[in-house]
ROBAGU-96514 format. One record per residue (C-alpha): residue in one letter; x, y negated, z. Coordinates in steps of 0.2 Angstrom, whole numbers, padded with zeros to 4 digits, always signed. Layout:
<atoms>
AXYZ ...
</atoms>
This chain:
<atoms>
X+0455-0620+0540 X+0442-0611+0548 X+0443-0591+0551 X+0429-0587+0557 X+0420-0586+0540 X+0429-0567+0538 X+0435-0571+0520 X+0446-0559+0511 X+0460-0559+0499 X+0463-0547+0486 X+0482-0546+0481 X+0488-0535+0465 X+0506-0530+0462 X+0510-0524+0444 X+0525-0513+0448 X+0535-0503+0435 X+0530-0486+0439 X+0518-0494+0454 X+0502-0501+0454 X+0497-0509+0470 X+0480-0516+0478 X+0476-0522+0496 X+0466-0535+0504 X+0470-0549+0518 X+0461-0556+0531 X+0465-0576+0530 X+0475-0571+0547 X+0489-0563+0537 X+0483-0547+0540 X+0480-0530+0530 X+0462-0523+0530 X+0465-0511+0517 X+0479-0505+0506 X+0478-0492+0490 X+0491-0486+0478 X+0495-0475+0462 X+0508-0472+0451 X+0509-0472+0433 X+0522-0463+0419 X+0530-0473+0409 X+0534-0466+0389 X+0552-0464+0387 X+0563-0456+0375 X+0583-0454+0373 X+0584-0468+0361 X+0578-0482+0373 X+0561-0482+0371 X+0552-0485+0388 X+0532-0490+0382 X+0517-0489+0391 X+0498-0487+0384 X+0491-0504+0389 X+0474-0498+0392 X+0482-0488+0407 X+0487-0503+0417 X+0466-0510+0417 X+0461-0495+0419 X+0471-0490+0435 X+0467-0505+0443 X+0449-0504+0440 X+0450-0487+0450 X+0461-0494+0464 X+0449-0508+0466 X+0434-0498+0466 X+0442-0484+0479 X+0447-0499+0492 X+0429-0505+0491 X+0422-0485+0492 X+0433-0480+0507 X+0431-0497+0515 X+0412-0499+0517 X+0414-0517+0529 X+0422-0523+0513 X+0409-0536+0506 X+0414-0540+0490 X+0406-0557+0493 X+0418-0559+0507 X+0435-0557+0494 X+0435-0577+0487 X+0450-0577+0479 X+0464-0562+0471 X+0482-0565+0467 X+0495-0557+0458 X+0511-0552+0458 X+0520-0545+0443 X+0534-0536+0434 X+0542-0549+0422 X+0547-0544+0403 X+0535-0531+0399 X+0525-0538+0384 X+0508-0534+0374 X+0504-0539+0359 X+0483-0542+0357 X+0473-0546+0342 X+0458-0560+0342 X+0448-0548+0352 X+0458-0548+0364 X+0464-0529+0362 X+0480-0523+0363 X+0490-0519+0344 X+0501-0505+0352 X+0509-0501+0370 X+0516-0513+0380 X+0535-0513+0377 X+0540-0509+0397 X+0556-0523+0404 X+0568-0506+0405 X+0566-0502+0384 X+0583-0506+0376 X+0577-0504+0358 X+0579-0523+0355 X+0600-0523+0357 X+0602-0529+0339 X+0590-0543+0341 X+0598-0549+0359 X+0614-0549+0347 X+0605-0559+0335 X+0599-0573+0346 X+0616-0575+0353 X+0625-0578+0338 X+0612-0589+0332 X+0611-0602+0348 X+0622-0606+0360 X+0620-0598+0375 X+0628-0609+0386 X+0618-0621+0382 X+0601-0611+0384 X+0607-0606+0399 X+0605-0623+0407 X+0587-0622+0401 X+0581-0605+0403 X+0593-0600+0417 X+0599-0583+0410 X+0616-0584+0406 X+0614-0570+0393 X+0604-0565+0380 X+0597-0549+0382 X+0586-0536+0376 X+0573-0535+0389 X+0570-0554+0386 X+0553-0554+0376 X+0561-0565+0364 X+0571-0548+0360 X+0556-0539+0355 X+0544-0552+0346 X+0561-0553+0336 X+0561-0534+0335 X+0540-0534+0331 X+0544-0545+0317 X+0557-0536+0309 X+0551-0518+0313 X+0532-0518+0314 X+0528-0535+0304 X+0509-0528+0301 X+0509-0528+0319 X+0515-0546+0319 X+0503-0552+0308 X+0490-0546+0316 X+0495-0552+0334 X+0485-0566+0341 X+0493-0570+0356 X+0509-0560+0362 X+0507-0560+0381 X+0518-0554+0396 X+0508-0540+0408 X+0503-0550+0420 X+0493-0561+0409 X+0485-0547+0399 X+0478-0541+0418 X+0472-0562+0419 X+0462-0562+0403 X+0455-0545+0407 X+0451-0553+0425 X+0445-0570+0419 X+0443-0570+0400 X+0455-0583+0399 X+0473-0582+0394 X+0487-0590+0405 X+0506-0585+0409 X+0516-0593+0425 X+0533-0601+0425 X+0544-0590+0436 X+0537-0573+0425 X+0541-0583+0409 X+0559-0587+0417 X+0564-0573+0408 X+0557-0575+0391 X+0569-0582+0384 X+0560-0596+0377 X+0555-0604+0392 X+0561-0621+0398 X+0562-0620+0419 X+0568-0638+0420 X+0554-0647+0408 X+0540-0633+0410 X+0538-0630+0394 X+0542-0620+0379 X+0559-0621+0368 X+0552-0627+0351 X+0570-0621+0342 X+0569-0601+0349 X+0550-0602+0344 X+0555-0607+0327 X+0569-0593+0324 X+0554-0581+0331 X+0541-0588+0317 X+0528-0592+0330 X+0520-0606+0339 X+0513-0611+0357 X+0495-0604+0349 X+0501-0586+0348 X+0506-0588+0369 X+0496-0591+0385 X+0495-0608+0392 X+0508-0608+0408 X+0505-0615+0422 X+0513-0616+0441 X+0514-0601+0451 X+0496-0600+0462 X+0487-0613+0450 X+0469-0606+0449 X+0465-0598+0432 X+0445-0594+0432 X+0433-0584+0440 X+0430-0564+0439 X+0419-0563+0423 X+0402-0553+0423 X+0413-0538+0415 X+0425-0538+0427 X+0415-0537+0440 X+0403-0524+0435 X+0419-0513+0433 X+0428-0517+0449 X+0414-0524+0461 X+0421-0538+0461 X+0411-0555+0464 X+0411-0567+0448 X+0413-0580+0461 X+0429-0570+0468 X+0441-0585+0461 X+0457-0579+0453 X+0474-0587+0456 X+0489-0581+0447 X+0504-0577+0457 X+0521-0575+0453 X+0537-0562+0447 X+0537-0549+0460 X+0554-0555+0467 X+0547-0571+0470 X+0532-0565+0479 X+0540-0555+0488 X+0550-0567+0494 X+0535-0579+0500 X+0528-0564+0509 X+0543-0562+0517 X+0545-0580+0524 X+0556-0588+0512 X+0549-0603+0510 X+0561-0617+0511 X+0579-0623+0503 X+0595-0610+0513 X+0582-0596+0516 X+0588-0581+0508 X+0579-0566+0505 X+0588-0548+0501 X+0576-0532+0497 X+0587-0513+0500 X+0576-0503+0490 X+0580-0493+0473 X+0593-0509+0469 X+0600-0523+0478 X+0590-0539+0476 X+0591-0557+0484 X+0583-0572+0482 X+0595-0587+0487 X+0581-0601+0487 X+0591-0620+0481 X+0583-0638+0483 X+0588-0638+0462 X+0591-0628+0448 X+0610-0618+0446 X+0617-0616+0430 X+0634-0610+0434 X+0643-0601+0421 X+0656-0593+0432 X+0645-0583+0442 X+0634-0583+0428 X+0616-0579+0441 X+0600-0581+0435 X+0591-0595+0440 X+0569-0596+0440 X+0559-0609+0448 X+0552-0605+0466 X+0532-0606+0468 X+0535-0620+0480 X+0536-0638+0468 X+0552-0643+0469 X+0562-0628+0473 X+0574-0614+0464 X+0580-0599+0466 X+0597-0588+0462 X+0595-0570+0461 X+0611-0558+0463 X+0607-0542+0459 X+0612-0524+0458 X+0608-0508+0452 X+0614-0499+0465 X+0605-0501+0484 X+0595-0489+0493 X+0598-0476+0479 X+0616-0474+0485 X+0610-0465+0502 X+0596-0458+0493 X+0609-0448+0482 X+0619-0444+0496 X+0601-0438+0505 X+0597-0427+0489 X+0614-0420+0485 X+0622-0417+0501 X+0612-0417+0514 X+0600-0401+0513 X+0599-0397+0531 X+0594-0412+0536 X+0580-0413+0524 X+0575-0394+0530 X+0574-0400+0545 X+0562-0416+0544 X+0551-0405+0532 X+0549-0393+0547 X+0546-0404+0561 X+0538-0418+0551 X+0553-0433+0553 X+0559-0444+0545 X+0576-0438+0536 X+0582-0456+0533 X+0577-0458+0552 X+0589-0443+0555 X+0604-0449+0544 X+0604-0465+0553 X+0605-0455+0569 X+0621-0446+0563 X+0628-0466+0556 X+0625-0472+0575 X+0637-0460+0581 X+0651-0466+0572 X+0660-0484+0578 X+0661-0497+0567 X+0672-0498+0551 X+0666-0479+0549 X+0687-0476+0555 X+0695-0481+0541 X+0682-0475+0529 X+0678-0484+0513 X+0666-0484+0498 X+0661-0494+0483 X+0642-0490+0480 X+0645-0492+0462 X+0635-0475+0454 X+0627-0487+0440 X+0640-0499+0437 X+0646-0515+0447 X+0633-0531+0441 X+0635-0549+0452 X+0647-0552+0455 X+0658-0540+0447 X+0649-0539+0429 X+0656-0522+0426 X+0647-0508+0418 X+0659-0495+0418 X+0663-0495+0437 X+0658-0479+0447 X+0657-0477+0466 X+0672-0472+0476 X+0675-0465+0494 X+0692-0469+0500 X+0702-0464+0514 X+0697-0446+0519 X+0703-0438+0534 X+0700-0425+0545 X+0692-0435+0556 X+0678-0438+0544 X+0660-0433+0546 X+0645-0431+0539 X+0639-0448+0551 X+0658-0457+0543 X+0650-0454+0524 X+0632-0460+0528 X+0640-0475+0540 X+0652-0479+0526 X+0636-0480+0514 X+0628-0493+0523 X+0643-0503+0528 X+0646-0504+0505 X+0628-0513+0505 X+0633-0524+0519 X+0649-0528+0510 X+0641-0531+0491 X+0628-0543+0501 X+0644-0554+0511 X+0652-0553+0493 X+0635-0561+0487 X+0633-0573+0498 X+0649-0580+0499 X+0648-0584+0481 X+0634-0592+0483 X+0642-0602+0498 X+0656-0607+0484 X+0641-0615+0475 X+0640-0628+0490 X+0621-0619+0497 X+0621-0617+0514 X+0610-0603+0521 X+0601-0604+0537 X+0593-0587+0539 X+0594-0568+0529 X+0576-0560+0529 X+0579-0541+0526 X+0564-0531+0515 X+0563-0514+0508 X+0565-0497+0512 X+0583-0502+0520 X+0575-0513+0531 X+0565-0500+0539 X+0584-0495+0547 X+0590-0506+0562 X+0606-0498+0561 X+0606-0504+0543 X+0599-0521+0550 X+0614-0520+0563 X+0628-0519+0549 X+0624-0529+0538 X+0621-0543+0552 X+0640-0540+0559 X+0647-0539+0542 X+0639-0556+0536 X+0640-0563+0552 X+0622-0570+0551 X+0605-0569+0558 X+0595-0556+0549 X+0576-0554+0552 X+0563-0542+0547 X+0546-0545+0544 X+0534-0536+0552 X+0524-0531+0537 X+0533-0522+0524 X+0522-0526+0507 X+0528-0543+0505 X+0526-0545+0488 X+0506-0541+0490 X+0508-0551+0504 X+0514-0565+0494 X+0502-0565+0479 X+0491-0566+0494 X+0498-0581+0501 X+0499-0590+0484 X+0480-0586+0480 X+0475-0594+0498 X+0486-0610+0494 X+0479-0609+0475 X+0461-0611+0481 X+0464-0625+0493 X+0463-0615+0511 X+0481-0621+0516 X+0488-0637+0510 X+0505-0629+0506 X+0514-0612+0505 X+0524-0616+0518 X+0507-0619+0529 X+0500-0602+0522 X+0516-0594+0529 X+0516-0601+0547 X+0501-0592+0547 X+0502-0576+0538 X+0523-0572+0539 X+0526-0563+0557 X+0544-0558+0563 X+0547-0538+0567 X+0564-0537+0573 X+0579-0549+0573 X+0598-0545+0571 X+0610-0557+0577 X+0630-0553+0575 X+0639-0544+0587 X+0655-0552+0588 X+0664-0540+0594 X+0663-0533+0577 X+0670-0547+0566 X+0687-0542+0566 X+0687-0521+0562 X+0673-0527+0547 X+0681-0544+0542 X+0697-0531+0539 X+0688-0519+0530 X+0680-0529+0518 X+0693-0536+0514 X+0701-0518+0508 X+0684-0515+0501 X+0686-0529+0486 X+0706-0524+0487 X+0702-0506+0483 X+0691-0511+0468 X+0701-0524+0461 X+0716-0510+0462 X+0704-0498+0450 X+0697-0510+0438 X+0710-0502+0425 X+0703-0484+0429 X+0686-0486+0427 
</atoms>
């Protein structure tokens, strides 16, 4: 590879309420970066839509503003943009390729009786070893095309292709229409094993493979910009365009996770991970999802929960005023000064316990109706025991994670820590004595834009592998290694942590 050329890469990440745009030099490095956000249409019923038009258009503008406020940017420099996208959310278009109505967004839950449907109709354990979802659930676009059908059936009629977001963004890019396995992972009438779709769940739906894109394999070249696209965006029609991958998955390339026992867990909003295996897992007493990896070869598990960064985030917004005050008046950070009060208090916050359950308990508890606890108040509790006792939860749900991916026979070799909570090394600190592993953190936080960047680089041949495009690209910012001395205080207190909710269950 030569870098001397100053060739760029454009990466796209099609968030849920976040639409990001940045461009890479082919070191790895971030030349320039732009964001917006966009509302979604929500009501009490379920409905989460968005207007489809808004997604083009938003990124029109974000492209056009990195090319205006970075003059040295020759479009004729970008050769290739990858994506990175949101999985579930899907948009109906007719033979002209625009969209019937609004997209229907992953959160909508309008399609519960469809989900219902489908499960008593197939066997789900048997789809699971196929699909790897364990469930069948309404945010799986077979859910809605089965509620399209039944509801808007003019709609249906009319649909020439029924496409997920981030292939409406490739067509509009490219002209051409294509999808990519691990964002069709969760269609629900995806095969991840054979690569191909499920002829019997396309039947119960009343369409065929002509009303869906063509998928390919994550970072498998889809077609150049066409002369439209480019003469909204600036973009080259020789800029090549690669699709990329789900957003987890992405992110986790970005992020270094590129080889069987590498895990990945993002603190942001919820708590994700990306266990990455050498073959697929269909194990129906953990029941996690399963989706191929970008890499050939290669899965991943995903434990998830709805509950991560948000649990300090509440505690920030409810109870913690006068810290906010005071990094509004002095310009700080106020997570920065809540991780300055958690130092100050030892490890195993002095007998201080909570569940961080404020939405429910997902992997591996599966339980909707659990609720967050603090235990064992005393007058020796602080505000620094509370915020301690917060991050100490995550570092316990994330043992509890991995250990039941151990049970599975995976062994992991290396944690790398991404999202908002990564920014904390307390946080990095904890979580690192609790597990009792190495944990890294990368030293550039958009991995998912990193990764779409990474995939688009190994999509048009520059690296011969992903794994090649990462030694590169992938740089290490900090490293946690467990601190021994703290193995017995939190090896005790987790486990009165799954004690404590195992001695609720019946209250909740």
């Amino acid at each position: 590879m030569d870098n001397n050329k100053n060739e760029l890469l454009m990466a796209i990440d099609l968030g849920t309420s976040t639409l990001k745009v940045a461009v890479f030099d082919l070191k790895g490095n971030e030349v320039a970066f732009e964001t917006t956000e966009y509302d979604l249409f929500t009501s009490p019923n379920g409905i989460v839509e968005n207007n489809v038009v808004i997604y083009w258009e938003e990124l029109v503008k974000l492209i056009n503003k990195i090319l205006y406020n970075n003059p040295t940017i020759n479009p004729a420099k970008i050769i290739a943009l990858g994506t990175s996208s949101q999985g579930e959310t899907i948009v109906p278009i007719d033979k002209e390729g625009k969209p019937l109505r609004n997209a229907i967004v992953w959160l909508d839950g309008r399609s519960i009786k469809e989900a219902e449907d489908i499960a008593n109709r197939f066997d789900t354990k048997s789809l699971f070893k196929i699909t790897g979802l364990p469930t069948s659930e309404p945010s799986w676009p077979a859910a809605r095309i089965s509620w399209i059908r039944k509801n808007e059936p003019d709609i249906f009629s009319k649909t020439y292709k029924f496409l997920l977001l981030e292939d409406y963004i490739i067509y509009m890019l490219t002209g051409n229409f294509f999808g990519e396995a691990s964002v069709y992972s969760t269609s629900y009438y995806y095969d991840i094993v054979e690569f191909k779709f499920i002829e019997s769940m396309l039947n119960y739906l009343d369409i065929d493979e002509e009303k869906l894109p063509e998928v390919k394999a994550p970072g498998t070249f889809v077609g150049n910009i066409t002369k439209e696209a480019s003469k909204k965006t600036g973009l080259e029609t020789k800029t090549k365009v690669v699709i990329g991958a789900m957003d987890q998955i992405c992110g986790a390339i970005g992020a270094g996770n590129v080889e069987k026992g590498q895990v990945t867990e993002t603190t942001g909003t919820a708590f994700a991970m990306v266990i990455t295996m050498g073959k697929p897992i269909f194990d129906n007493f953990t029941k996690l999802p399963c989706a191929p990896h970008a890499i050939p070869g290669l899965y991943t598990v995903m434990p998830y929960s709805m509950t991560g960064g948000m649990v300090l985030k509440w505690f920030k917004d409810n109870l913690c005023q006068n810290e906010v005050d005071m990094s509004q008046k002095n310009n700080l950070n106020v997570y920065g000064l809540l991780d300055r009060l958690g130092e100050k208090v030892p490890p195993g916050s002095e007998g201080l316990l909570m569940l961080p359950h404020l939405a429910g308990a997902y992997f591996p508890e599966y339980n909707p109706k659990a609720r967050g606890v603090y235990f064992g108040i005393g007058l020796n509790h602080s505000k620094g025991h509370f915020i301690r006792a917060i991050m100490e939860a995550l570092g316990y749900m994330m043992r509890r994670d991995l250990e039941a991916v151990y049970n599975l026979g995976t062994e992991v070799k290396k944690v790398v820590s991404t999202g908002g909570g990564a920014k904390s090394a307390l946080w990095g600190q904890i979580k690192a004595d609790i597990c009792g592993i190495k944990i890294e953190v990368p030293n550039y936080t958009e991995t998912a834009l990193l990764g779409a960047a990474m995939l688009a680089a190994k999509g048009i041949n520059i690296f011969s592998s992903i794994e090649g495009v990462a030694e590169n690209f992938v740089k290490t910012g900090h490293i946690f290694l467990p601190n021994n001395y703290h193995k017995e205080v939190y090896d005790k207190s987790y486990k009165k942590y799954i004690e404590l909710y195992n001695s609720l269950l019946e209250l909740f």
